[in-house]
N, C-alpha and C positions, 0 to 999 in steps of 0.2 A: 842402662841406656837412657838417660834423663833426657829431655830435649829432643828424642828424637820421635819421626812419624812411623805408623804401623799404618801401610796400605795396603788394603785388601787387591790379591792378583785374581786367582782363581783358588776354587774349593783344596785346590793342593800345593798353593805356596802365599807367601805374603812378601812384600818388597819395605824394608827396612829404612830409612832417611834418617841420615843423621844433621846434624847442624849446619856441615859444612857442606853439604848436598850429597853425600857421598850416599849410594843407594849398592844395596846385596839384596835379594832376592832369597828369602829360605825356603826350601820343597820340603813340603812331610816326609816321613814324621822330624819335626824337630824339639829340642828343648828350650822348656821355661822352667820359671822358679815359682812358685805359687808365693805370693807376697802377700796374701789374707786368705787365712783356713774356709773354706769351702766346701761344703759336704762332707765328701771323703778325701779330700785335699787338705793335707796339711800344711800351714808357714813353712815356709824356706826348704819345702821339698822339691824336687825336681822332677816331670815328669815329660813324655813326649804329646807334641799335638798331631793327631792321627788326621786331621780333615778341618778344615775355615770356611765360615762361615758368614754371611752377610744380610742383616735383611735389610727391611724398606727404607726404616730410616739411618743407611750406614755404618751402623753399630756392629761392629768386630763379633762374633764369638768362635769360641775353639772346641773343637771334641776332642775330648780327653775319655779314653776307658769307655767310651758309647755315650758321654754324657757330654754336653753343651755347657760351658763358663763363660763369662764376659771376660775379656782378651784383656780388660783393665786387672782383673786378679792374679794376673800373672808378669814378670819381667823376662824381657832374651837379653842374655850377654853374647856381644858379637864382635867382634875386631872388625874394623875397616881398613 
């Protein structure tokens, strides 16, 4: 999903924008691809985001398995 925005809705979904404005809305749990190994996250594994997260300065993150990743280590495939 290159190009497109990840905006934070509430703690259990995020709304999706692609280029040509076109917006979906995902509810937890949904799936990402882990796109850099992280902790116990491996590349190009898939796993579900349980809860989203937001703090002060706008910055995305997702729990995954009870644990908190920045939203950038991961990609959604979605159809519009």
């Amino acid at each position: 999903m290159k190009n497109s925005r990840i905006v934070y809705y509430d703690s259990f979904s995020i709304a999706v924008i692609n280029p040509s404005g076109k917006m979906r809305r995902l509810y937890c749990p949904f799936l990402v691809k882990c796109i850099y190994t992280t902790d116990e996250i491996k590349e190009n594994s898939s796993v579900y985001v349980d809860q989203v997260f937001k703090d002060p300065d706008d910055k995305l993150s997702y729990m995954i398995g009870g644990n908190l990743y920045a939203y950038s280590n991961f990609r959604i495939s979605i159809n519009f």
